[in-house]
N, C-alpha and C positions, 0 to 999 in steps of 0.2 A: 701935428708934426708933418712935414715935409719931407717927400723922399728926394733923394739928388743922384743923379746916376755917376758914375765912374768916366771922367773922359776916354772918347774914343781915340783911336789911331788908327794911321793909315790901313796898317798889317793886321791882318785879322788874330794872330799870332803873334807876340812879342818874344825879347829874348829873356833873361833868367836875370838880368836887372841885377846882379851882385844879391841878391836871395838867395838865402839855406833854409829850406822848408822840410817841417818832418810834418809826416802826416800818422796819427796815431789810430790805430782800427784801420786793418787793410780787409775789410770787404767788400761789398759790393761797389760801396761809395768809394770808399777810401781807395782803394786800389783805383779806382778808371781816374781820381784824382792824380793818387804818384804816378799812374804811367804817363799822363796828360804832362803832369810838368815835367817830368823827365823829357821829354818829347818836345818841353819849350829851352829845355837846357839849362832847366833850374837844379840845383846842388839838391838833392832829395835822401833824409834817410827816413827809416819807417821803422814801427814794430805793431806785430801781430801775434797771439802765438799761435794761430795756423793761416796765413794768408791765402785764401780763397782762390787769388787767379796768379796765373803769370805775371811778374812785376820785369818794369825793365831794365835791362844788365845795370845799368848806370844809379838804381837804387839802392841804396846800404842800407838792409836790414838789419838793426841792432837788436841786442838782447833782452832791453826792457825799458817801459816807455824813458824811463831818466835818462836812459844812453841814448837815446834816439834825440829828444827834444836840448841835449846838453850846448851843442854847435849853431842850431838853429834861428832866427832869428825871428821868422813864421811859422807858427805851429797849428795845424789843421786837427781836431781830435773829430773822428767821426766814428766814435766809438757809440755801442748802444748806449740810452739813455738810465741803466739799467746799472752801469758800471761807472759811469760818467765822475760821478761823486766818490765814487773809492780810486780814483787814478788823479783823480783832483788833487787828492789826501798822500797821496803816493807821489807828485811833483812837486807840492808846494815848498820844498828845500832843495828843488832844482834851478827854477824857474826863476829868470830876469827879470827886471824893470827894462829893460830893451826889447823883450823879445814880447812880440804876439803870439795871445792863447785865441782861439779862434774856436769856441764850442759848436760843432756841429751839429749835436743830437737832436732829435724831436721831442724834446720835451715841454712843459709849460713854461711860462716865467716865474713862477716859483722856485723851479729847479733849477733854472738857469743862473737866478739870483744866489743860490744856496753855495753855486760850484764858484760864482764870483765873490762871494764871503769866505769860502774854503782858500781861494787863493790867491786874495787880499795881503796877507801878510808878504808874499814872495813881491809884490812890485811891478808883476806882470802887467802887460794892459789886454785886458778880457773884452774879447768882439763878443757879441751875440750874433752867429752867422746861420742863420735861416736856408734851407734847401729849399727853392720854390719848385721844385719840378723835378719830374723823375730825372733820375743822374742819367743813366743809361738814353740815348745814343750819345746824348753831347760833352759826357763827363765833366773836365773843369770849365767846359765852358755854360754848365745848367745857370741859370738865374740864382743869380745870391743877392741878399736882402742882409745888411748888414747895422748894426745899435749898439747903442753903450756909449761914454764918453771920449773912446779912444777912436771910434767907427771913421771918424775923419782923417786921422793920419795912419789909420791900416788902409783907406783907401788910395791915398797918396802912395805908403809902400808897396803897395801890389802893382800900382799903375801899370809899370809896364808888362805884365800879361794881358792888359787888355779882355780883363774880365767881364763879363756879362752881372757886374756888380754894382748896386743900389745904397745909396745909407739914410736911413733914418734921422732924418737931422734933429736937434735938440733933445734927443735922446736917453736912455738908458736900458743897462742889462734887460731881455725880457720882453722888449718893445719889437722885433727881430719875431721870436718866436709866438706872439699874441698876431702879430697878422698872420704868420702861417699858420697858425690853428684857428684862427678865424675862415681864411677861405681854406682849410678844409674842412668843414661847417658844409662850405655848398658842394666841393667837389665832389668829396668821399660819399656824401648823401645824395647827388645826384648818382654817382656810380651807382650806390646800393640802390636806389630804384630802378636804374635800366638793369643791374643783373637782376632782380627780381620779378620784373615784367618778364624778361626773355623768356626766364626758367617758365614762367607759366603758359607764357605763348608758345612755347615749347608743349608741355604736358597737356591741352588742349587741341594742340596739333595748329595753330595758328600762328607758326611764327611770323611768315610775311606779311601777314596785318599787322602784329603790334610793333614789328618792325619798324615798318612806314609809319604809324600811328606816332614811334616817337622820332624817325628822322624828320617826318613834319616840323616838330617842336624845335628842332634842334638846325636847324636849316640844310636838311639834306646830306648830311657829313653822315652816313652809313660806315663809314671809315672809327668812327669816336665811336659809337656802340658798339662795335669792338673792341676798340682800346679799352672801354667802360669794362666790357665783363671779361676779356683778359688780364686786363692788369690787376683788377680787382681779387681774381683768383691766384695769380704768379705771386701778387704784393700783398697778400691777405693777412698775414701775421705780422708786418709790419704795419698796416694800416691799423688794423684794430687796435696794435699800443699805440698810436697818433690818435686814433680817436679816446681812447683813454686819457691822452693827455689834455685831450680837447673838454674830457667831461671832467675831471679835477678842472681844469682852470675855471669851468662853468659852476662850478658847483658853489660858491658864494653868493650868485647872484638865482641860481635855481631853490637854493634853501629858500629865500628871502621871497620867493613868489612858490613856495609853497611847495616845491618838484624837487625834494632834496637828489633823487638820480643824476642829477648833473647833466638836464637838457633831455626832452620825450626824444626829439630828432635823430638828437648825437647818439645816444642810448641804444636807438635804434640800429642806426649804420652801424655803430660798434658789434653790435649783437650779428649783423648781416653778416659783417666779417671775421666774425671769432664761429661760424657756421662754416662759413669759405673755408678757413683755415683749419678746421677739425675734418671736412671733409679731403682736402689737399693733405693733409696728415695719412689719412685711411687710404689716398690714392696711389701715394708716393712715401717708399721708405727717406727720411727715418721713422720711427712709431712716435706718436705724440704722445698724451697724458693718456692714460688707461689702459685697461689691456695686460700683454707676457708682455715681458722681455725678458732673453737669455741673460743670465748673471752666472758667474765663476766667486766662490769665496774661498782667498788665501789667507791664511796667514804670510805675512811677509817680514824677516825680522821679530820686534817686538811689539809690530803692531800687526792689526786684520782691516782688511776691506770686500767689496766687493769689486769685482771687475768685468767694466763689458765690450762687447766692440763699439766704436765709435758710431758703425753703419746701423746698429743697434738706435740709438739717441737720436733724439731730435738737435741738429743742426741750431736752430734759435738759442743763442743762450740762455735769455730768459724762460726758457719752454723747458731746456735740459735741465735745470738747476731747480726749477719746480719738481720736476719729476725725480729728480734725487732726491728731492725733501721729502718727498710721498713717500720714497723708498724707503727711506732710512728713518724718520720720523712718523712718519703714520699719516693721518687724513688730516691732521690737524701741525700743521709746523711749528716745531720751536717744542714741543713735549721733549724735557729734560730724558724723560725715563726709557723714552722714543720706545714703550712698550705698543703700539701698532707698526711699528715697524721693524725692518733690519740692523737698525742701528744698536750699538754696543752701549749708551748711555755713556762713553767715557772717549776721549777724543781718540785716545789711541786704537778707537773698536767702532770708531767711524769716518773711516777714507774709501774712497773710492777711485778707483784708474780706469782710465779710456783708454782705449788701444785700438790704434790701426797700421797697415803697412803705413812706411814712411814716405811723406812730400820731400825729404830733406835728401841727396844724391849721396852724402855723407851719413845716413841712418838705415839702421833696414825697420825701425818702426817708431813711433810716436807716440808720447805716454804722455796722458795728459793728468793732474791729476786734482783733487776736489778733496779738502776737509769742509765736513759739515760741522758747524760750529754747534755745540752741543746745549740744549736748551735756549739756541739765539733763533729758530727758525730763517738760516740765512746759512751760506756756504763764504769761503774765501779759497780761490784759486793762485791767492800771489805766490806762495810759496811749492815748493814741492816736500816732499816724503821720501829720502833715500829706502828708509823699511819697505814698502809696499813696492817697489821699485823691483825689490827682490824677486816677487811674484811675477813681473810683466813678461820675460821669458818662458817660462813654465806655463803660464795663462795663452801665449800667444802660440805655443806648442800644442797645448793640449785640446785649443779652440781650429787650429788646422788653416792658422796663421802662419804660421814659419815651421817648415817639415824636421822632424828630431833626425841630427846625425849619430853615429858610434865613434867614440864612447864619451863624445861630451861634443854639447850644438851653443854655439855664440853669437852673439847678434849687437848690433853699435843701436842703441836705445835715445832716440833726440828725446830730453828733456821739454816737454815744450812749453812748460809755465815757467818757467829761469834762461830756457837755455842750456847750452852745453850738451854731451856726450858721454853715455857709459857702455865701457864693453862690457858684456855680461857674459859668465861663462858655465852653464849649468851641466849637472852628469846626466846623461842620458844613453847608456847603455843598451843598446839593440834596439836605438831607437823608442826609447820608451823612458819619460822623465824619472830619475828616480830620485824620491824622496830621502826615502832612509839613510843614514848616515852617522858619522861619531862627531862633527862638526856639533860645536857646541855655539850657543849667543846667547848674552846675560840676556835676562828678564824671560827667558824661556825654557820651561823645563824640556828637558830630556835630549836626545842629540836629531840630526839632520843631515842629509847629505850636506857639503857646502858649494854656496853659489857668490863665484867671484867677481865684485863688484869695481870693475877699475874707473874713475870719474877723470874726464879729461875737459878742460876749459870750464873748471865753474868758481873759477876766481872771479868776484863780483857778478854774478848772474844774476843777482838779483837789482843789487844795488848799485851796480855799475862800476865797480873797484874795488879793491881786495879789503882796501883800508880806507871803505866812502868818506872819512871823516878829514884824511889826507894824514893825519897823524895818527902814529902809533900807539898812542895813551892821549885820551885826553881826560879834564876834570869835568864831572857834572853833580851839583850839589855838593860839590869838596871831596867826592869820590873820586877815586884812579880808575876810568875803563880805556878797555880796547875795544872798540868797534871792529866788528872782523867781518868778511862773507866771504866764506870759500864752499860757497854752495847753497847754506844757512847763512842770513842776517842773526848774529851776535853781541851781544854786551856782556865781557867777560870781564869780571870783578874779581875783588880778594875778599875771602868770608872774613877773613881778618879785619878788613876795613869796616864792619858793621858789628865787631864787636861777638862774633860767635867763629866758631871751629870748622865749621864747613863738613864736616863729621855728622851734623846733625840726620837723627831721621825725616821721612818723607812729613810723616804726622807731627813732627816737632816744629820742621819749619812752615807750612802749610796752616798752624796754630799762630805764628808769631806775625800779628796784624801789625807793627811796627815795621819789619821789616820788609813787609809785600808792601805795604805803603811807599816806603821810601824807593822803594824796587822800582814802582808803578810809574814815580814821579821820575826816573831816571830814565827808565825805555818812554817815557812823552817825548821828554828831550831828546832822547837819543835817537827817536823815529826822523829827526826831522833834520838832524846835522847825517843823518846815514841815508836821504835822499829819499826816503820812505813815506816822508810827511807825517798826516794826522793818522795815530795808528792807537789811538783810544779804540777802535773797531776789529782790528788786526791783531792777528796771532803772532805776527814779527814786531820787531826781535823778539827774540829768546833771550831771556838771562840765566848768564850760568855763572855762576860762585864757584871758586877753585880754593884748593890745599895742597900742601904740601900731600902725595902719595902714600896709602898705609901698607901696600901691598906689593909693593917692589914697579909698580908702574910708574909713569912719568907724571900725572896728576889726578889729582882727586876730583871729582865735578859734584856741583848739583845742578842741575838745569830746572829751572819755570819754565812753561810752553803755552804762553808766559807765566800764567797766573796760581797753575799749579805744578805743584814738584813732580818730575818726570820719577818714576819709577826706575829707569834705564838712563839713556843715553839716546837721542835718534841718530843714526846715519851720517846724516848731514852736518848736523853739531859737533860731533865728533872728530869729523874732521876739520870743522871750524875753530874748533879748540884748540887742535896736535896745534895745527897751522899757528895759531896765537901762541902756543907754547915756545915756538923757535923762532919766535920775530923776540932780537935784540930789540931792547927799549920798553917790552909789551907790559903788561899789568901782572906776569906770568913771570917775569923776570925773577931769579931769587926764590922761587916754587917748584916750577918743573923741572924734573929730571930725568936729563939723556946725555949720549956724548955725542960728541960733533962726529958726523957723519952717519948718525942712526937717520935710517927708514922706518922703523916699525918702531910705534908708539902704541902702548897701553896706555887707554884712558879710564879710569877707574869712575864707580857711578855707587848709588846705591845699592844696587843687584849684581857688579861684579865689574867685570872691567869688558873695552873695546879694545881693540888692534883694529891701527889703523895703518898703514902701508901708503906714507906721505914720499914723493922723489919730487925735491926742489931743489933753487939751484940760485946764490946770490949771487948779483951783479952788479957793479958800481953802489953798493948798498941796499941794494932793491930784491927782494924775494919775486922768484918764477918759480911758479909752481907747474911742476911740469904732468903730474898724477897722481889720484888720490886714491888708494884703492883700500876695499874693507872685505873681509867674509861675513855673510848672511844666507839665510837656510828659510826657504818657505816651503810650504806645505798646502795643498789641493782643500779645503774643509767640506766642499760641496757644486755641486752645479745645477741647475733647469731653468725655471723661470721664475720670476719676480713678478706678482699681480698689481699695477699698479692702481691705486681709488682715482678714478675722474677726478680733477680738479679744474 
């Protein structure tokens, strides 16, 4: 196969050619991308849920990748390799046959093939787009190396930026990322031997011999043996997952000559750099695998987590989300019982929040948040947790985060795995959190001070519209739902429609293998008309079953989360319910009851009922939801440190 470059033009720099590009993963990469095209005066939106650097005025940050890629016509994802496949599953019911997907990760062609079967069905046309060279000085203009069978007319549409762009001619997915892991074979391994020379020419006291010894070799550029063992240390943890990906793709042909490690060489460098990068851990916070870390455990709501500072955590996704699984699961991830670790063996007794002051000029902090999926050895971040949500005031007071006022301290909470804002309003009397209180919340014995939770813009945060499906009822399987998200992604049904009361116990319905069946078969479908994609892996939607109210509230609920019956009600559901309750036309129609112009909705559950405190407002037929507010009560359970086992 032949590469063929990108015709040049006069201007080193072109103009924005009638392109709408969203770039998905605003880090390191991503971002010098959006601000590059913005800069060529290309149409740019983007999502991240914490973008790394200053982006430029003229970028729209949207609220999740769907909203972002929805106008686009060029889509960059330069997202880690790590998540690639769960954001795949998450677009593939966005996503055009007009519009370019553009995989930027460093992965092998295995993976790359995986994410163009993933999003196959949408029409899209998938570039395999290779990063040949560090992004940083040149940004969008670094070498790109481009494959697949669309590779020819994404180069035609890009033409006029005048990119420093390659394709692969006669191609396919995978062809793109097999030469980039091929020449990092030499690169990364020659790095790893000049950093390991130096360090000894160093510890010998001869630097300037093996110095020279290797600018000989290399023709005098004193300048590269530098670059060699700086970059090698700044870029250490990204290279080592590049050389991992370099050993999977190797590892067919290393079984086959007897070296199942996947390459002595590759093996090696990777090794060099997963050293680099345990020592750049120890040099520079944040803390990597092993070791304390500070943890705070709340209750929040009717659920528990633990909670730590952000500055706390390693930065790398992939690094963080290991080291939550140490925590909370033990030395060994995926143990249902998670008895070596932290975890509660049940979803609602395994969340965790991150917290730090806020990037957002509109927040005073940042809540990130993490269900570990229980006995799956794996976390999902697409969602958030109103319950634990409860604790992030309280956690970020009593950590010396946000100083306690008299006689109650507030703070605007940016959601940052959805989007959107919560004012939060806790008692804090002389400056000192108080718990105690008469404030009651089902699924929790005894009372609590209460801490007021007002939610503003989480209409479609997740999925990008209140009602992703465009309709307020639709049929799936000959069923009535309403697709809802006003905060939570929902599929709210009638227990009537399936033949039972909606009355039933937790252990009655949770028994009935007919009905989680037919459930299961509905949120596939339903994952993927509400923008979410393949969500056989996902904890979204949630289904919840309604009734007529037994207890003077406006409806009865059971929720799956998904697959098991929630004891309670979450947060978030709750009010994605009220909300479905008062949309004329909904599945709720003829069930719930309220009168026109009520705010406060009790939603009734197994353990007792929610109030929720909904203020919306129709318009030409169209619901605005202007505030969603709930009362929830946490409590302190403990604090120090968390040991975590090397991994």
């Amino acid at each position: 196969m032949k590469l063929k470059s990108i015709e040049n033009h006069s201007s080193p720099i072109g103009g924005g050619g009638g392109l709408a590009v969203a770039v998905l993963g605003l880090g390191e990469a991503g971002s010098h991308f959006a601000n590059d095209l913005a800069e060529m005066g290309v149409e740019v939106t983007g999502y991240d849920p914490n973008p790394i650097r200053k982006l430029h005025p003229s970028i729209v940050v949207k609220e999740s990748n769907a909203e972002a890629v929805r106008k686009a016509n060029v889509i960059f994802s330069a997202n880690l390799s790590s998540v690639s496949i769960e954001i795949a599953e998450e677009l593939v019911g966005v996503l055009q046959p007009h519009q370019f997907f553009c995989e930027m990760n460093t992965s092998g062609p295995e993976k790359k093939q995986k994410i163009a079967s993933v999003l196959a069905p949408s029409g899209v046309k998938m570039i395999d787009l290779a990063i040949m060279a560090p992004v940083p000085p040149k940004g969008m203009m670094t070498p790109l190396l481009a494959s697949g069978e669309h590779a020819a007319a994404f180069l035609e549409k890009v033409k006029p930026l005048n990119l420093d762009l390659k394709q692969v001619e006669n191609s396919q997915i995978g062809d793109a990322a097999t030469r980039k892991l091929l020449r990092s074979i030499v690169y990364k391994g020659i790095a790893a031997v000049v950093c390991e020379a130096m360090e000894a020419g160093i510890a010998f006291g001869m630097e300037s011999y093996i110095r020279g010894q290797i600018s000989s070799l290399i023709g005098g550029n004193n300048d590269l043996i530098d670059r060699f063992v700086e970059g090698s240390k700044t870029h250490a943890l990204r290279r080592m997952h590049e050389m991992e990906a370099v050993i999977e793709m190797l590892r067919p042909l290393t079984r086959a000559a007897d070296r199942p490690n996947g390459g002595i060489m590759t093996t090696a460098t990777r090794d060099n750099l997963r050293s680099l990068a345990n020592i750049r851990e120890k040099e520079t916070p944040p803390l990597g695998v092993g070791g304390a870390i500070p943890y705070m455990q709340f209750r929040g709501g009717s659920s528990k987590g633990l909670f730590f500072k952000a500055e706390d955590l390693a930065t790398d996704e992939t690094r963080r989300n290991q080291v939550i699984l140490a925590i909370m699961d033990g030395v060994v991830a995926g143990d249902p019982r998670q008895i070596d670790g932290l975890g509660g063996a049940n979803s609602l007794t395994s969340k965790v929040a991150i917290v730090s002051p806020s990037q957002s000029p509109d927040a005073d902090l940042d809540y990130f948040f993490i269900q570990v999926v229980v006995g799956k050895g794996r976390v999902s971040t697409i969602q958030s947790c109103g319950n634990i949500l409860a604790g992030v005031l309280p956690f970020a007071i009593e950590s010396g985060m946000i100083p306690a006022q008299h006689p109650t301290t507030s703070a605007r909470i940016n959601i940052v795995n959805t989007g959107g804002i919560c004012e939060v309003v806790v008692q804090t009397p002389n400056g000192q959190v108080e718990y105690a209180g008469n404030a009651r919340v089902a699924g929790v014995l005894g009372t609590a001070a209460p801490i007021v939770c007002n939610y503003l813009n989480t209409a479609g945060s997740t999925c990008g519209s209140l009602l992703p499906t465009g309709q307020v009822k639709d049929s799936i399987d000959g069923v009535k739902v309403t697709c809802i998200d006003n905060g939570m992604p929902l599929v709210v049904m009638r227990a009537s429609d399936f033949g039972i009361s909606g009355y039933e116990s937790k252990s009655e319905l949770e028994a009935n293998e007919v009905l989680k069946k037919q459930m299961e078969s509905i949120r596939l479908q339903a994952g993927v008309k509400m923008n979410l994609g393949d969500v056989s892996e996902q904890t979204i939607p949630k289904m919840c079953l309604i009734a007529p109210a037994q207890q003077g509230g406006m409806v009865t609920t059971r929720m799956f989360i998904p697959h098991v019956v929630h004891e309670a009600i979450g947060v978030l559901a709750a009010v994605s319910v009220a909300t479905a309750c008062v949309l004329p036309g909904s599945v709720a129609e003829g069930i719930a009851a309220f009168e026109k112009g009520d705010t406060f909705f009790s939603v009734e559950h197994p353990s007792g009922e929610f109030t929720v405190n909904l203020e919306y407002a129709f318009q030409n037929g169209e619901i605005s939801i202007k505030k969603s507010g709930v009362i929830r009560t946490a409590r302190l359970l403990s604090k120090g440190e968390v040991f975590v086992p090397a991994i």
